[in-house]
Every structure is written in structure tokens, then in C-alpha cells.
C-alpha positions as YAML, in Angstrom:
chain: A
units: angstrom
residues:
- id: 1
  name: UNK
  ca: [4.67, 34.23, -57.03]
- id: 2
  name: UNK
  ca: [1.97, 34.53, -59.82]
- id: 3
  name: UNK
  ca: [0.85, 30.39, -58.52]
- id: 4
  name: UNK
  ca: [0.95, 31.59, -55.03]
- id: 5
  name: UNK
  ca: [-2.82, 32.06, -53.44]
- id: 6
  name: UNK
  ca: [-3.53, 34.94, -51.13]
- id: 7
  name: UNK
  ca: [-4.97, 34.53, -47.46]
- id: 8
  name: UNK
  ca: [-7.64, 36.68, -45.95]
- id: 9
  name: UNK
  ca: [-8.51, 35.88, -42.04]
- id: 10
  name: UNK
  ca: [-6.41, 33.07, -42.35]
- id: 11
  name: UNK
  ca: [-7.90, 31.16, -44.86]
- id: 12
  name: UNK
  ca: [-6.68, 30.66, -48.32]
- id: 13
  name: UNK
  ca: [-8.91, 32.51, -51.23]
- id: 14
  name: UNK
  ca: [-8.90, 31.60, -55.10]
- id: 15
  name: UNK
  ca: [-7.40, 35.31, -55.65]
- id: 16
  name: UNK
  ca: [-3.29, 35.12, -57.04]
- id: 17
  name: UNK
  ca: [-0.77, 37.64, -56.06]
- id: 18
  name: UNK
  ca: [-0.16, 40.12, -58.80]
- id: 19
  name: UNK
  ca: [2.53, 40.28, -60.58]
- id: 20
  name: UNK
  ca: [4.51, 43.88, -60.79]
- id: 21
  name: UNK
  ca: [2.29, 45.16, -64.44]
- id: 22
  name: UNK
  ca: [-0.84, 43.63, -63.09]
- id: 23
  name: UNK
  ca: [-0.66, 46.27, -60.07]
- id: 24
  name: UNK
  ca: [0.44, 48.89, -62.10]
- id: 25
  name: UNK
  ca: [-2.40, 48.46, -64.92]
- id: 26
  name: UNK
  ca: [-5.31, 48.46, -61.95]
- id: 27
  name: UNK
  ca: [-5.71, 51.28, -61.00]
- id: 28
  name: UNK
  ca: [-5.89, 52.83, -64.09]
- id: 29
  name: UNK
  ca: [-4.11, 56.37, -63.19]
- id: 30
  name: UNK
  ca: [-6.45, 56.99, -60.55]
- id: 31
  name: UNK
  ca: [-4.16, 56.40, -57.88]
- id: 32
  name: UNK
  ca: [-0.76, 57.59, -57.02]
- id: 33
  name: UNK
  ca: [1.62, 54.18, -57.05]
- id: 34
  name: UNK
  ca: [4.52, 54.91, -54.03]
- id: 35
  name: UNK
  ca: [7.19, 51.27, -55.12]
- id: 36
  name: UNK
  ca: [9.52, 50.89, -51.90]
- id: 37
  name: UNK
  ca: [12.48, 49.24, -53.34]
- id: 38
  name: UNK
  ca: [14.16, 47.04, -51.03]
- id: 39
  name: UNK
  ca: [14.97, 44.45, -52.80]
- id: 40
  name: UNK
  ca: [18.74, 43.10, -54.68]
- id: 41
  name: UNK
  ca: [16.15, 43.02, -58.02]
- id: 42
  name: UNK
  ca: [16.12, 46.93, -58.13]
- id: 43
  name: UNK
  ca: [17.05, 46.81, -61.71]
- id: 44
  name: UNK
  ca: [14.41, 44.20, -62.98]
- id: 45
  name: UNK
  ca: [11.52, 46.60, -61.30]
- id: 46
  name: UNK
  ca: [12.54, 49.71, -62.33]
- id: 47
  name: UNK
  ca: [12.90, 48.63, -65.64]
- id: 48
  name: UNK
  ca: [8.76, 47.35, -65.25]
- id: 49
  name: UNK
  ca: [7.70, 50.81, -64.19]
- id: 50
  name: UNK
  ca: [9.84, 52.31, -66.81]
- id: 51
  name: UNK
  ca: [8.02, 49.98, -69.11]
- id: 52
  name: UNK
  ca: [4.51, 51.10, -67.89]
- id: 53
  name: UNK
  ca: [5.25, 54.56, -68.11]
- id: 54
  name: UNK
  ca: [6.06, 54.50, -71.75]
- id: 55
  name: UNK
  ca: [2.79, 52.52, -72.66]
- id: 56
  name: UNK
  ca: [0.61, 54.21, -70.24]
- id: 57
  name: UNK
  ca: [1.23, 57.54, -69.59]
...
């Protein structure tokens, strides 16, 4: 994902898609963070916010 470029309007930008820390880290605890977990890698991400939490809050 992390080699992946985003797209705005179609066209491709030099921004990269975040990875899971890099989103949490951004907004610095200025913003509440709402994960919908849909995915068969529950685990793997809850274990990353669990992670965060104990080095940033």
C-alpha cells in the first residue's frame, strides 16, 4: 500500500497512502479517530492502535 500513489480529480499526485501509525500520529490528539473494522486482519490493526495508545496517550 505504502508504494501505492493517491489520485485527486483523477489524476495521480506524488502523495502515498498512509500506512495505519502514520494516520494515527497526524492528527496529533486533536481529532477523535472512529477505525471501522471490516477486514479478516482485525487482529493485526487492533494490535496498531493498541500500540499507539500505549506510546501516545
Amino acid at each position: 500500500m505504502r508504494q501505492l500513489p493517491l489520485t485527486a480529480t483523477g489524476k495521480i499526485t506524488h502523495e502515498m497512502i498512509a500506512m495505519l501509525e502514520e494516520a494515527l500520529i497526524a492528527p496529533k490528539g486533536n481529532i477523535l479517530i472512529d477505525l471501522d473494522l471490516k477486514a479478516d486482519r482485525n487482529r493485526e490493526v487492533i494490535d496498531v492502535v493498541k500500540q499507539w495508545q500505549r506510546h501516545f496517550l
